[in-house]
C-alpha positions in Angstrom: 0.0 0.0 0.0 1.2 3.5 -1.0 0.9 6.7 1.1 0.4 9.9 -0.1 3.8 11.7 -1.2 5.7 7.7 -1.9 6.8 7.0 -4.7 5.2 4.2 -6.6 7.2 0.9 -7.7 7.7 0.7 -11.7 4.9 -1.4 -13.4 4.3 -2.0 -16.7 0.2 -2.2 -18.7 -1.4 -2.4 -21.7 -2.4 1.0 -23.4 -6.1 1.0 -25.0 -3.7 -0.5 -28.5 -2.5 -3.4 -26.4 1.0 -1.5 -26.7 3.3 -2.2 -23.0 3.3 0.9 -21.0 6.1 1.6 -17.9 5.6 4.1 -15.7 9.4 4.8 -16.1 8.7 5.5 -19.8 6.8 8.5 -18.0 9.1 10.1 -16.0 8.9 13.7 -15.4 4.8 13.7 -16.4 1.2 13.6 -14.4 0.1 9.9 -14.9 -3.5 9.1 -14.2 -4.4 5.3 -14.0 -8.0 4.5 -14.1 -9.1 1.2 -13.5 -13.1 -0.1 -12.5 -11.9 -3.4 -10.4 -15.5 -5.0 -10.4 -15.5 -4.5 -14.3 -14.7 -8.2 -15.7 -16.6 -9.7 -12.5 -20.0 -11.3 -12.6 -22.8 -9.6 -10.3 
């Protein structure tokens, strides 16, 4: 778990093409990541 003002670990995603994204490819920029975790679950 994070707290406010840590830095985060690298990690690397998909982008919307399916291209891999790491969040050291972004250094020095605001990153937003956006994710709904009850989206692929039944119910």
């Amino acid at each position: 778990m994070l707290t406010p003002g840590q830095t985060a670990p690298d990690f690397s995603l998909p982008d919307q093409h399916g291209e891999i994204v790491r969040l050291s490819d972004l250094s020095g920029r605001w990153v937003l990541l956006w994710w709904y975790p009850k989206a692929a679950t039944p119910g």
